[in-house]
VMD Tcl script that builds the backbone (N, CA, C; Angstrom):
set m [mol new atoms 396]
animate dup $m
set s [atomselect $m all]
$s set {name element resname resid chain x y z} {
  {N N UNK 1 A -57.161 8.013 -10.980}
  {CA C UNK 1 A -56.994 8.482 -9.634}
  {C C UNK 1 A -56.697 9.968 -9.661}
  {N N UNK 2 A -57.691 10.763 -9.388}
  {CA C UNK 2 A -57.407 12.167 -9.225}
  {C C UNK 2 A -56.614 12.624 -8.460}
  {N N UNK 3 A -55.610 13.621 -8.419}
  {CA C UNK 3 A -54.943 13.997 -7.584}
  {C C UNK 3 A -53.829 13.432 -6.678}
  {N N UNK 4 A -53.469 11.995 -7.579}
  {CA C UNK 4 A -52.153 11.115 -7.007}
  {C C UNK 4 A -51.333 10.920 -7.897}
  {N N UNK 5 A -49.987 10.943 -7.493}
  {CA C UNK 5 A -49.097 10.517 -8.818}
  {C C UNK 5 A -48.487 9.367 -8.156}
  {N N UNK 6 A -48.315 8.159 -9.424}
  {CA C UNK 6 A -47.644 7.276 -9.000}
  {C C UNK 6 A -45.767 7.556 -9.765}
  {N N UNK 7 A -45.267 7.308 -8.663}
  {CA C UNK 7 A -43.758 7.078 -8.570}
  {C C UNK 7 A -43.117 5.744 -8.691}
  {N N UNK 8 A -42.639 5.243 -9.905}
  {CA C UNK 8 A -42.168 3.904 -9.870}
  {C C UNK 8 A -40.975 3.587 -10.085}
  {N N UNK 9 A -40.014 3.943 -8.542}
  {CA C UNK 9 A -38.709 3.443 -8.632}
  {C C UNK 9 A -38.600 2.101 -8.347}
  {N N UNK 10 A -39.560 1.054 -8.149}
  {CA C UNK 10 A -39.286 0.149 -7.405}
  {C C UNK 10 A -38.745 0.084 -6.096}
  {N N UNK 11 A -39.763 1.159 -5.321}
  {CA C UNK 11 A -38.463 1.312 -3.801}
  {C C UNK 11 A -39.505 0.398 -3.063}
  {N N UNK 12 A -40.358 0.939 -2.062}
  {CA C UNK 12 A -40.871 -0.165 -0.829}
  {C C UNK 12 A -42.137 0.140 -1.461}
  {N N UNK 13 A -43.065 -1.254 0.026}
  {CA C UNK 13 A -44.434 -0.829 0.356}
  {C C UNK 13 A -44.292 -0.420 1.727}
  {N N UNK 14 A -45.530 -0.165 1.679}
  {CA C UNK 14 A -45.340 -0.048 3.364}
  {C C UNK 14 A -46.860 -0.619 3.998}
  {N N UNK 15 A -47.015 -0.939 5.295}
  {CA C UNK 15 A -47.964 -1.470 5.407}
  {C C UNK 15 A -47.313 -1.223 7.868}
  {N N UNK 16 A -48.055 -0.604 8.470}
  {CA C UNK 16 A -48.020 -0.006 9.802}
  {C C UNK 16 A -46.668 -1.336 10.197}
  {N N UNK 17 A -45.641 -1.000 10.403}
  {CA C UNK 17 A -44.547 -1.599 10.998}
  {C C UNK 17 A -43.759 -2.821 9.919}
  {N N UNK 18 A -44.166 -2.632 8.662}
  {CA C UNK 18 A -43.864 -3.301 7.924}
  {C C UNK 18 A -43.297 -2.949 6.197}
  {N N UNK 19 A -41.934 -3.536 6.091}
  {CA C UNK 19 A -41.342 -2.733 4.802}
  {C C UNK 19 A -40.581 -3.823 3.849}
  {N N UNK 20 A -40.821 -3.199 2.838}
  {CA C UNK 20 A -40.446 -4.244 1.741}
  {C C UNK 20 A -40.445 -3.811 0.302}
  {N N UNK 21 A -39.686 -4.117 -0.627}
  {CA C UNK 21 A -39.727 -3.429 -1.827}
  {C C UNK 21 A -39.629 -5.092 -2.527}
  {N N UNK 22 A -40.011 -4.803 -4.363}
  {CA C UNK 22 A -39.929 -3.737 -4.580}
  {C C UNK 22 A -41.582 -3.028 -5.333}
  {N N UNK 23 A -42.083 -2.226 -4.878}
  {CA C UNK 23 A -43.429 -1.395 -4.691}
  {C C UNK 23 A -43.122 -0.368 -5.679}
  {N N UNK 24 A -44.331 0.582 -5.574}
  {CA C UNK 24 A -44.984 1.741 -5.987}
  {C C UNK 24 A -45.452 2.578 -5.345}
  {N N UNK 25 A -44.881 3.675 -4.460}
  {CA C UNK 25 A -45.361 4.605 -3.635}
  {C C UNK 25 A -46.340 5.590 -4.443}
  {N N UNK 26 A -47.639 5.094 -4.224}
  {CA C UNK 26 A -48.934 6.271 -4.346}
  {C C UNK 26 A -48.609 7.464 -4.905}
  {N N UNK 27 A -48.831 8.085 -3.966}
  {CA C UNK 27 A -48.650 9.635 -3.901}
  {C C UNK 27 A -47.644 10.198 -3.430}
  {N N UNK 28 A -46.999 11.567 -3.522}
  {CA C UNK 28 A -46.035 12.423 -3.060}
  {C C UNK 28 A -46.835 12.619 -1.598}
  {N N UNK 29 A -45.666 12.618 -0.211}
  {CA C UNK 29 A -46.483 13.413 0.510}
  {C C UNK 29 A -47.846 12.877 1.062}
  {N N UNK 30 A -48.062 11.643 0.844}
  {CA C UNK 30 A -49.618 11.016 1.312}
  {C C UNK 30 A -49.769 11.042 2.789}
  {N N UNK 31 A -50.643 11.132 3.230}
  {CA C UNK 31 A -50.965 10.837 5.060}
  {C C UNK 31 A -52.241 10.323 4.799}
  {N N UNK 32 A -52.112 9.837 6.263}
  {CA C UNK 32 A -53.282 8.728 6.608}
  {C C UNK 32 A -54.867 9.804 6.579}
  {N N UNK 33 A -55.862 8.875 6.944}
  {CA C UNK 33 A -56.902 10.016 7.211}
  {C C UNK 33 A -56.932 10.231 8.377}
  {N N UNK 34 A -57.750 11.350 8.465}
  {CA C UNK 34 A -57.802 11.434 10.444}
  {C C UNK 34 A -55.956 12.510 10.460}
  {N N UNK 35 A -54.827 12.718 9.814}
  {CA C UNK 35 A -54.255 13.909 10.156}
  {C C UNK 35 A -54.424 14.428 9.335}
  {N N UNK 36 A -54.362 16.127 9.830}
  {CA C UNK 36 A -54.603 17.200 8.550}
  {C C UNK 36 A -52.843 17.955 8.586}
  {N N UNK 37 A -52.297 17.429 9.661}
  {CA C UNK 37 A -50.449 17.710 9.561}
  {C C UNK 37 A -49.442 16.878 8.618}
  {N N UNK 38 A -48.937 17.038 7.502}
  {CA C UNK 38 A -48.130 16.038 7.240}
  {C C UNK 38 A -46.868 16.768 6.457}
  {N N UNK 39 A -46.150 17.088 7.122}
  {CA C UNK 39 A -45.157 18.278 6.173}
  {C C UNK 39 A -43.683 18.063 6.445}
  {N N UNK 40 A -43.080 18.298 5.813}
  {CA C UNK 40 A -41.337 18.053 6.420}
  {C C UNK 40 A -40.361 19.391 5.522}
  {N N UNK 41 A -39.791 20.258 6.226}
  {CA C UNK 41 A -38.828 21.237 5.465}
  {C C UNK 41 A -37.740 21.471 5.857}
  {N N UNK 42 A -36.549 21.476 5.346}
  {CA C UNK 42 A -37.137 22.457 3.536}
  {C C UNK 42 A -36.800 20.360 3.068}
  {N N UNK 43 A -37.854 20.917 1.524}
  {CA C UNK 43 A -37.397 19.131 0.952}
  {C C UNK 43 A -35.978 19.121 0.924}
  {N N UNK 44 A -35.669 20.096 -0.381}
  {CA C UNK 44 A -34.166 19.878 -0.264}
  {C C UNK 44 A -33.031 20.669 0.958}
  {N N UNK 45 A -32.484 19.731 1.430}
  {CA C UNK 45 A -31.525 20.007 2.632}
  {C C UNK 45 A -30.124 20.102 2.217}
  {N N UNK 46 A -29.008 20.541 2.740}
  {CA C UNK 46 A -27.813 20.764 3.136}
  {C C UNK 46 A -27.258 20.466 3.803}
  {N N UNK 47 A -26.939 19.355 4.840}
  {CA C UNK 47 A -26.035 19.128 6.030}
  {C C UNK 47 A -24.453 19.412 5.409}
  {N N UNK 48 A -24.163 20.628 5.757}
  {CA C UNK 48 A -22.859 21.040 5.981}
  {C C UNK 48 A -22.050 21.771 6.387}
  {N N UNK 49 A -22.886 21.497 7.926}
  {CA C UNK 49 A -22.487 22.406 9.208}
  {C C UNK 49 A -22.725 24.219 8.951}
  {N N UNK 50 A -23.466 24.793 7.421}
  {CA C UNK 50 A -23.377 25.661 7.809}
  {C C UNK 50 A -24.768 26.951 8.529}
  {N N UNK 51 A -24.665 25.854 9.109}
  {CA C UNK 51 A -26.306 26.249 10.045}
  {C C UNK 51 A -27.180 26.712 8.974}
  {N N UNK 52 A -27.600 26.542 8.010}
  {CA C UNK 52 A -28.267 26.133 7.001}
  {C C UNK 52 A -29.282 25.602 6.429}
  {N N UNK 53 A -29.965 25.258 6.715}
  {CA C UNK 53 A -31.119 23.903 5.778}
  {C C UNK 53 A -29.906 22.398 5.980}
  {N N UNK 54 A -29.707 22.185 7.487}
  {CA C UNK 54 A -28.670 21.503 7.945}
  {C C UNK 54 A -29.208 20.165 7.990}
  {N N UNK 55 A -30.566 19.986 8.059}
  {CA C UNK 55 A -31.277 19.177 8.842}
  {C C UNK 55 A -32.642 19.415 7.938}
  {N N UNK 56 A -33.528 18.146 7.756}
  {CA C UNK 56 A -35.141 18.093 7.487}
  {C C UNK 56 A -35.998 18.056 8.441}
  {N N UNK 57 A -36.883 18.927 8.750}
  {CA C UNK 57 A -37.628 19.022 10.316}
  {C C UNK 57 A -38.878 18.379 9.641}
  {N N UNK 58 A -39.416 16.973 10.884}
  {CA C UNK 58 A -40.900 16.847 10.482}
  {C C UNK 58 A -42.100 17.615 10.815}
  {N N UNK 59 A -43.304 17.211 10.535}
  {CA C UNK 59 A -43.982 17.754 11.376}
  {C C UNK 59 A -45.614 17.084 10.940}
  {N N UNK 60 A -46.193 16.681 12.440}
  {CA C UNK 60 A -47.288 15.715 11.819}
  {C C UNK 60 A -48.278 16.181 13.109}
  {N N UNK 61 A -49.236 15.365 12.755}
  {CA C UNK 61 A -49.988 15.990 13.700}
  {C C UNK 61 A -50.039 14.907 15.093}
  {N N UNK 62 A -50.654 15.370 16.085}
  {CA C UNK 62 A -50.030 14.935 17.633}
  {C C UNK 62 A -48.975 14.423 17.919}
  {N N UNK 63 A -47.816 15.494 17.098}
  {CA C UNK 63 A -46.322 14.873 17.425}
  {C C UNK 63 A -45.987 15.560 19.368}
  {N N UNK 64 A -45.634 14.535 19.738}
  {CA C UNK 64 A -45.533 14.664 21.105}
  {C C UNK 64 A -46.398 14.482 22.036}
  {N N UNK 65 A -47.769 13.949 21.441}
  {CA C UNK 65 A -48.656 13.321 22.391}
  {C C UNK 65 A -48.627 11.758 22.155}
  {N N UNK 66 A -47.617 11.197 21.316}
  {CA C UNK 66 A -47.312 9.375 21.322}
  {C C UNK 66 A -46.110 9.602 20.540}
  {N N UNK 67 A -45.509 8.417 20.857}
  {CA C UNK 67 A -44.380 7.937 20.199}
  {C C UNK 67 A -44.477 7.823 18.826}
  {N N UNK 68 A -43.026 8.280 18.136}
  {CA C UNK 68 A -43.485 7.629 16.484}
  {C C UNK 68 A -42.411 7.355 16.246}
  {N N UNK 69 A -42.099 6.331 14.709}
  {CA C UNK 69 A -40.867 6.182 14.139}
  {C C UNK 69 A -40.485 6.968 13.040}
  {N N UNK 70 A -39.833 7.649 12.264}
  {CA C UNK 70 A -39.343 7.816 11.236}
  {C C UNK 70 A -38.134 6.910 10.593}
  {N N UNK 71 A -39.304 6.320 9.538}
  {CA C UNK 71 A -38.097 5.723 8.804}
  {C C UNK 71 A -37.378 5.989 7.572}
  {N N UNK 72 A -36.091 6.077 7.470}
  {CA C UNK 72 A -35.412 7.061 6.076}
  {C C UNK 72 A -35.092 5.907 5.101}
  {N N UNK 73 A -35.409 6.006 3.958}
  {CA C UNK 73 A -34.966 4.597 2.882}
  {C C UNK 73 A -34.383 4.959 1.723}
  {N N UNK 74 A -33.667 4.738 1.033}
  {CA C UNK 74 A -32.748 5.105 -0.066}
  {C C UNK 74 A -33.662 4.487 -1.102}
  {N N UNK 75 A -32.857 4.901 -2.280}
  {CA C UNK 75 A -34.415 4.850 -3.637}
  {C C UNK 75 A -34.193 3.158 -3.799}
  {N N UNK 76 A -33.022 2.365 -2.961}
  {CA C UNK 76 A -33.432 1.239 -3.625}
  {C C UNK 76 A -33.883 0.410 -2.777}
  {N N UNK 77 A -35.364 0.708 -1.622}
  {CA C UNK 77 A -35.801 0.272 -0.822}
  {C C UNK 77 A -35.225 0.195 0.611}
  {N N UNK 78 A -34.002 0.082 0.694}
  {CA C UNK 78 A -32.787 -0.108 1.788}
  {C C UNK 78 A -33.288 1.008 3.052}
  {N N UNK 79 A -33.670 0.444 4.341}
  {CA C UNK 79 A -33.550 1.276 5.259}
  {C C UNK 79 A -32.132 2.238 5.942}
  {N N UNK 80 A -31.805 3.025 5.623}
  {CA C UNK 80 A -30.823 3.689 5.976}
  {C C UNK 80 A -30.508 4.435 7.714}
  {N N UNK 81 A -31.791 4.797 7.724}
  {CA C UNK 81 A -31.681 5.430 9.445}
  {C C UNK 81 A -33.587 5.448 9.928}
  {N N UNK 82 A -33.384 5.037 11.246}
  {CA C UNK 82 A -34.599 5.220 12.284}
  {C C UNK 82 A -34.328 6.032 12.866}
  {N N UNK 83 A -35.530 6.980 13.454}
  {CA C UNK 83 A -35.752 8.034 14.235}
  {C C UNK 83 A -36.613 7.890 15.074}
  {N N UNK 84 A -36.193 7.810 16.170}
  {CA C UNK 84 A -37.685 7.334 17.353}
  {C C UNK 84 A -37.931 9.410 18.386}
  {N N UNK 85 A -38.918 9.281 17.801}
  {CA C UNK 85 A -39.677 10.655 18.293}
  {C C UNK 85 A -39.842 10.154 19.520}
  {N N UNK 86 A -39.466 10.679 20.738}
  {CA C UNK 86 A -40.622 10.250 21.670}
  {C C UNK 86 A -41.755 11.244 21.763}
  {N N UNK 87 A -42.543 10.962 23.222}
  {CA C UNK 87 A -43.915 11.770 23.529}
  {C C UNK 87 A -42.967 12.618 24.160}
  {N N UNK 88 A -43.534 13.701 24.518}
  {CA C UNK 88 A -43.050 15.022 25.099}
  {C C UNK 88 A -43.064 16.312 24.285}
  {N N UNK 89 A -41.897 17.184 25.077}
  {CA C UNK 89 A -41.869 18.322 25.128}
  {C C UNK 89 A -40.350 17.920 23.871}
  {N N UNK 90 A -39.901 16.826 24.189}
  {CA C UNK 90 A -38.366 16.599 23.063}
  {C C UNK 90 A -38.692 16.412 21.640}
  {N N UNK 91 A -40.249 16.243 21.466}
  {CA C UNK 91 A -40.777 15.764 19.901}
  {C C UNK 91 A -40.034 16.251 18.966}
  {N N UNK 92 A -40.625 17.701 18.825}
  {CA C UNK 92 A -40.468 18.180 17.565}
  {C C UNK 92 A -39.072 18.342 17.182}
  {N N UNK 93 A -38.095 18.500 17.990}
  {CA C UNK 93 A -36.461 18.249 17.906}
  {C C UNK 93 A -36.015 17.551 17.890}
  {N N UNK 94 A -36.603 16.586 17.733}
  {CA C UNK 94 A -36.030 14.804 18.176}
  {C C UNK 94 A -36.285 14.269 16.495}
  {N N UNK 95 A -37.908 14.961 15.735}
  {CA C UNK 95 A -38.583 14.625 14.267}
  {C C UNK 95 A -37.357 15.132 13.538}
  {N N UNK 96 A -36.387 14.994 13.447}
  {CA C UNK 96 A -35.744 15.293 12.351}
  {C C UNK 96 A -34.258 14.714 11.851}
  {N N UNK 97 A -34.094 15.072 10.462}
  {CA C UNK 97 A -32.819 14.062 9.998}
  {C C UNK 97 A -31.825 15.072 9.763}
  {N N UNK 98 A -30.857 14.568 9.680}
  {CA C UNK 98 A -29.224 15.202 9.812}
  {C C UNK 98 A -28.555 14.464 8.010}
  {N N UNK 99 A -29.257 13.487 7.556}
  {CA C UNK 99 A -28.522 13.527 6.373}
  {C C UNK 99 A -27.598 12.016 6.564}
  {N N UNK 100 A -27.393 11.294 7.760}
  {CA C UNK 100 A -26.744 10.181 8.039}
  {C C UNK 100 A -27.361 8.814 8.334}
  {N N UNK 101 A -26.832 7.684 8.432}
  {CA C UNK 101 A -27.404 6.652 8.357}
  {C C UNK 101 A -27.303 6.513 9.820}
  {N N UNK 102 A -27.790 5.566 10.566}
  {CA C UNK 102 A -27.551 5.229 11.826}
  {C C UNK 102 A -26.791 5.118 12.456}
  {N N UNK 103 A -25.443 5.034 12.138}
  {CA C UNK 103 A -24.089 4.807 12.074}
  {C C UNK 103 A -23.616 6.181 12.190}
  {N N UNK 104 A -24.498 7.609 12.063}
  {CA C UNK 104 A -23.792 8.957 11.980}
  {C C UNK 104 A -23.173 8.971 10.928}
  {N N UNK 105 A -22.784 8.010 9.563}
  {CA C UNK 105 A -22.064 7.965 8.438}
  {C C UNK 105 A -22.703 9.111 7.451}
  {N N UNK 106 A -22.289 10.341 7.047}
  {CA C UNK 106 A -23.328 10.922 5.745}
  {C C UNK 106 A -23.457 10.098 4.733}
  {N N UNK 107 A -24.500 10.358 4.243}
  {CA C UNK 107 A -24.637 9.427 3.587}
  {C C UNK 107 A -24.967 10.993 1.896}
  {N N UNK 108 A -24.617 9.588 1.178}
  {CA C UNK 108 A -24.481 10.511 -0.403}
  {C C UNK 108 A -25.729 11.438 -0.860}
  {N N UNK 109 A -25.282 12.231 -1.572}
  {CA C UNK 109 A -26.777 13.087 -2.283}
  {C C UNK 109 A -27.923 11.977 -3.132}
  {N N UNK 110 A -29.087 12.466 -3.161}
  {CA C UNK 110 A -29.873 11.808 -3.842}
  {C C UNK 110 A -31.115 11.916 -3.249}
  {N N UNK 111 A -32.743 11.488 -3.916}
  {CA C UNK 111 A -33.609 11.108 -3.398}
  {C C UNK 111 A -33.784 9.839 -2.363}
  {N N UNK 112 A -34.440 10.572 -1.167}
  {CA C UNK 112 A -34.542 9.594 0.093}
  {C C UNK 112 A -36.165 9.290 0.557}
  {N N UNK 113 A -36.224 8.475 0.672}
  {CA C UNK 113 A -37.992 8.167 1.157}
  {C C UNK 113 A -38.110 8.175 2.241}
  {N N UNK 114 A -39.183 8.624 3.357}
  {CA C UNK 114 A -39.373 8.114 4.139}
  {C C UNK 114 A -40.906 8.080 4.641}
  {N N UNK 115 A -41.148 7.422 5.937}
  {CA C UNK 115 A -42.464 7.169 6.528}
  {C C UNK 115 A -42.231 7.005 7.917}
  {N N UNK 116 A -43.182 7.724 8.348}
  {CA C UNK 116 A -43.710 7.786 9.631}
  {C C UNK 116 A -44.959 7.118 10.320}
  {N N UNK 117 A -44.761 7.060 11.192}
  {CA C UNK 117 A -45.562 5.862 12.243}
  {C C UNK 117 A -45.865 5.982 13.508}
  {N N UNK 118 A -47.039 5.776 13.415}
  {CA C UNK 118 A -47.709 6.712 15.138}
  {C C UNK 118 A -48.827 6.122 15.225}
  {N N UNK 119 A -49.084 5.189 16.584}
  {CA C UNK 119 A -49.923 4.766 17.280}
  {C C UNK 119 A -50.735 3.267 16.098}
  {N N UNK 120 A -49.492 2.880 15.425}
  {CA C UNK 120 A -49.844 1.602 14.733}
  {C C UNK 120 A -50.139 2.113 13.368}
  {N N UNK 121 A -50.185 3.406 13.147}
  {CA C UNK 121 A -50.520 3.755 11.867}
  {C C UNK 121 A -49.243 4.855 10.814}
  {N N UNK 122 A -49.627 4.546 9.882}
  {CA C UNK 122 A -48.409 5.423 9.227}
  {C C UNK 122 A -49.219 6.387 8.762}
  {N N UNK 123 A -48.619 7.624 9.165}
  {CA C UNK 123 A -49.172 9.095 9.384}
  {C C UNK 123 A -48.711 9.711 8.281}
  {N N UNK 124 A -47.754 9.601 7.477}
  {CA C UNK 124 A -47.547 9.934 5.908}
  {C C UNK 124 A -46.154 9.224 5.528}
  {N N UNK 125 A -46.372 9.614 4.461}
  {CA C UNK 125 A -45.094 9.678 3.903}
  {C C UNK 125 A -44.742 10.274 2.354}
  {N N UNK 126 A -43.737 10.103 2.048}
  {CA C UNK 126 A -42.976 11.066 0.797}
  {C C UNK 126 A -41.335 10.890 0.541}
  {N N UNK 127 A -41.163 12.147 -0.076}
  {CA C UNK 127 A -39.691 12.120 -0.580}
  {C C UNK 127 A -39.110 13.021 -0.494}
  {N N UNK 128 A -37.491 13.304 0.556}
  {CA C UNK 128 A -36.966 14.112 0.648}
  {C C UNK 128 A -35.608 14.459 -0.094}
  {N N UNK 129 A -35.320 15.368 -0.532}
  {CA C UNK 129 A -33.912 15.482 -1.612}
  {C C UNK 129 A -32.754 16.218 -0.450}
  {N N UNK 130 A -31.551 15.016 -0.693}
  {CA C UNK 130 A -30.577 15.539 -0.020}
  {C C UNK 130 A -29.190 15.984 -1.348}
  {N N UNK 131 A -28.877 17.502 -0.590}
  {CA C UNK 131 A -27.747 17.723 -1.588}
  {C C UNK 131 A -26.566 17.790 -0.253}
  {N N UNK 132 A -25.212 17.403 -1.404}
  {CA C UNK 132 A -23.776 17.980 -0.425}
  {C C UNK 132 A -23.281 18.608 -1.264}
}
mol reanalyze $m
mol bondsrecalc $m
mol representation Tube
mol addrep $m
């Protein structure tokens, strides 16, 4: 397979609204076909209030012309936090993580997975590094 690396923590699969480990995520960074947007920065983040690289901003393509989910998963498959983008003008501020589980709890340093989901399809996904 040219140009894919496989990653084998045993974390999830994924399959449009559906998650489960324990898998082999493809590629770093993969998106569906049909977007040419699939990016999230900075990888490695900082949440620690000091207005900083505080936060991971997404960014995909027709964010804010449909709803999407972001889902955040810890390396041992475990969903940790959902992010519901809506449509609008609130998108692109709404695409992003703070470093906490759903609960607002921070959650520890380490590699975090996640995937996104828009209009039944998952629009990419990858791996983001959180430090404290």
């Amino acid at each position: 397979m040219s140009g894919s690396e496989w990653i084998s923590y045993g974390v999830l699969g994924t399959e449009a609204g559906q998650f489960w480990g324990p898998f082999s995520i493809e590629m770093l960074g993969k998106q569906s076909e049909g977007y040419e947007t699939c990016d999230k920065y900075p990888n490695l983040f900082t949440p620690n209030a000091d207005g900083i690289n505080d936060y991971t901003q997404f960014e995909f393509d027709r964010i804010g012309y449909s709803e999407a989910k972001i889902s955040i998963f810890d390396i041992r498959g475990i969903q940790v936090c959902a992010i519901h983008v809506p449509s609008g003008s609130s998108a692109k501020q709404s695409a992003r993580w703070d470093g906490c589980d759903d609960n607002g709890k921070p959650l520890p340093h380490g590699l975090y997975l996640y995937v996104i989901e828009s209009e039944g399809k998952i629009v990419c996904e990858g791996t983001i590094t959180l430090a404290r």
